[in-house]
C-alpha positions as CSV (number, residue, x, y, z in Angstrom):
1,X,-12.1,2.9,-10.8
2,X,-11.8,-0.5,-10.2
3,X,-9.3,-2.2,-7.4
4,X,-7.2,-5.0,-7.5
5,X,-5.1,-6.2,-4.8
6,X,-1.6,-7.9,-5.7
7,X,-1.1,-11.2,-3.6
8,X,1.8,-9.7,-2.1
9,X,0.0,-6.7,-1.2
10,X,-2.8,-9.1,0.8
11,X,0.0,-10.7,2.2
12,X,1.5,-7.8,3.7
13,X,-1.3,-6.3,5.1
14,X,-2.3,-9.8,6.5
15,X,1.0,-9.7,8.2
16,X,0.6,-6.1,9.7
17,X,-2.2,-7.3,10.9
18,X,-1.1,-10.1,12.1
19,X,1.9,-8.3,14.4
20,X,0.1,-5.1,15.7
21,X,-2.6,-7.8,17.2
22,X,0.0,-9.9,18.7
23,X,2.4,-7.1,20.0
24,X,-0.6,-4.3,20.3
25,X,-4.0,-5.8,20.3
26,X,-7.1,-6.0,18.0
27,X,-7.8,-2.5,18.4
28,X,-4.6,-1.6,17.7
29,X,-4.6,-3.6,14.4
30,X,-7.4,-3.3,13.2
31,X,-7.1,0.8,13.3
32,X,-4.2,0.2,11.4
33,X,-5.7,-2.1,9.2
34,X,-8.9,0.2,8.4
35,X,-6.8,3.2,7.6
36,X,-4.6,1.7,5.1
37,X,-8.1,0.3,3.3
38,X,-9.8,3.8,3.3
39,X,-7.0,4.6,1.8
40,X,-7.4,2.6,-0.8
41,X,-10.9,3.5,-1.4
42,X,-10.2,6.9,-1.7
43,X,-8.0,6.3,-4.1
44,X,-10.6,4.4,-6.3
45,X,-12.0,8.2,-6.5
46,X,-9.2,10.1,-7.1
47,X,-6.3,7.7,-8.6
48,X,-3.6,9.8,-8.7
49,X,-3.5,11.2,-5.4
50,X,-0.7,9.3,-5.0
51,X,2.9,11.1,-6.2
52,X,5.2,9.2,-8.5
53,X,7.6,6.7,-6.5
54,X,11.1,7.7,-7.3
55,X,12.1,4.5,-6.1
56,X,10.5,2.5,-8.9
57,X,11.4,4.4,-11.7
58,X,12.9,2.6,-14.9
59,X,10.3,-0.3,-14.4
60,X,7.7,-1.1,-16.5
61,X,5.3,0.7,-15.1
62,X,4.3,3.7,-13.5
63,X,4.1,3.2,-9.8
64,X,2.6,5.9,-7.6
65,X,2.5,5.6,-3.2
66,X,0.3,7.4,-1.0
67,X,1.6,7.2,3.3
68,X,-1.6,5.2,5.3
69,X,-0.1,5.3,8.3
70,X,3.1,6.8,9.5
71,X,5.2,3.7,9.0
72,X,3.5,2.6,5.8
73,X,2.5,3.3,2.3
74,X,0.5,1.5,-0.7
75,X,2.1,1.4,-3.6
76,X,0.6,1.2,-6.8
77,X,0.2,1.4,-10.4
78,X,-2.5,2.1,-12.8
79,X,-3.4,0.2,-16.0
80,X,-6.6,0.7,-17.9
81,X,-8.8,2.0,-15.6
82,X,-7.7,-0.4,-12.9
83,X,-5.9,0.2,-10.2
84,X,-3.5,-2.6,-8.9
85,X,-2.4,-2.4,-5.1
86,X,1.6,-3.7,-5.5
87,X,2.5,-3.6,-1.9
88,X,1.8,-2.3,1.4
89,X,5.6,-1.1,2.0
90,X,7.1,-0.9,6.0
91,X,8.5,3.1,5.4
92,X,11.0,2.1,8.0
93,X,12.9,-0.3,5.3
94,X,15.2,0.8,3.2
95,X,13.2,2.0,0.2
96,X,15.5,0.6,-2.5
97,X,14.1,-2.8,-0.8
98,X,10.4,-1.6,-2.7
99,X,12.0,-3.1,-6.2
100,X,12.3,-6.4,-4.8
């Protein structure tokens, strides 16, 4: 299957980046980085690895997440034969914050 990243999604992920190299280092962020892109690739083999996220129910789509890391999580959805990367989501947040 096909991958698509949302801008927000590149954004968030920029900005994860971003703040483990600052406060961590470039090991540190790029680790982080790496895992939640293998991620991603693995789910471009197996798309609905992911489980259903509660927390997005009643919108127009079906949104799935998958943890990456232990404070984070892509969320996604899938839509013919494509799947769209909606967010890389801080687990730490409070979840009803994933709507916005």
């Amino acid at each position: 299957m096909e991958v698509k990243w949302e801008p927000l999604a590149e954004q968030q992920l920029e900005n994860i980046s971003a703040y483990y190299h600052r406060v961590a280092g470039l090991k540190t962020a790029n680790r982080i980085v790496d895992k939640v892109v293998e991620t991603v690739v693995r789910l471009a083999i197996f798309p609905k690895m992911g489980s259903i996220e509660l927390n997005m129910e009643g919108l127009n789509y079906e949104y799935r997440s998958l943890v990456t890391h232990k404070h984070y999580k892509v969320v996604y959805r899938i839509e013919n034969e494509i799947i769209y990367i909606f967010s890389v989501f801080d687990c730490r947040q409070d979840p009803r914050k994933m709507r916005e």
